[in-house]
C-alpha positions in Angstrom: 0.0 0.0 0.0 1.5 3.5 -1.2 2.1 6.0 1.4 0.8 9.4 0.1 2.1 12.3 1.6 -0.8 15.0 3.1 -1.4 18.6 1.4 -0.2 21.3 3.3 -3.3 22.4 4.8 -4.2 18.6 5.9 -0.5 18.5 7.6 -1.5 21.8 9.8 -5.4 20.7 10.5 -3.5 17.3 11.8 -1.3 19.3 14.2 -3.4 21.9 15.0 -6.0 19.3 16.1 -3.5 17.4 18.0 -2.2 20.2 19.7 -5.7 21.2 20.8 -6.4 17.6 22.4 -3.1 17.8 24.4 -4.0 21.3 25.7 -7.8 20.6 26.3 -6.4 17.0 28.3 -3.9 19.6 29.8 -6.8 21.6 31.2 -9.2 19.4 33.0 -7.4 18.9 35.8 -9.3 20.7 39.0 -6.6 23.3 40.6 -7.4 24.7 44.2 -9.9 27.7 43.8 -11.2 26.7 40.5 -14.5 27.2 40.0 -15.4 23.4 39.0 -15.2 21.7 42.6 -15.0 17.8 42.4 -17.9 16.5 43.5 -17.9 13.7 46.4 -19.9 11.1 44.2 -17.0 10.8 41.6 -14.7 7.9 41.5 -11.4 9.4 41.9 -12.9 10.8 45.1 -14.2 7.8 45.7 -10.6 6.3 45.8 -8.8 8.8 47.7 -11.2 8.5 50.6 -10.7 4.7 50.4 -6.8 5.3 50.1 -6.6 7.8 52.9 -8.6 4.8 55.2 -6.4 2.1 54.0 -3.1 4.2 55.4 -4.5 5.2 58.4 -5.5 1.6 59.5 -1.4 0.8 58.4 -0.3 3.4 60.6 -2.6 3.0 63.4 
């Protein structure tokens, strides 16, 4: 199968798009004071309140 090489406006829609997934990945993480709090029914908060018991019992 021939390899065909992309015009030049397909080579820049191609790494403008992937640019704009890294950043938009980049971005959803929650920082302190955002405005989008985590809420407490999520899974990843879900796991940190099991993690945080499963120390505490190892240390206690």
């Amino acid at each position: 199968m021939a390899v065909t090489r992309l015009k030049r406006k397909d080579r820049k829609n191609h790494v403008t798009s992937r640019l704009e997934i890294k950043t938009l990945k980049l971005a959803t993480n929650i920082e302190l004071g955002s405005r989008s709090k985590q809420s407490k029914n999520d899974q990843l908060a879900k796991n940190n309140l099991l993690l945080d018991q499963l120390t505490a019992a190892l240390r206690a």
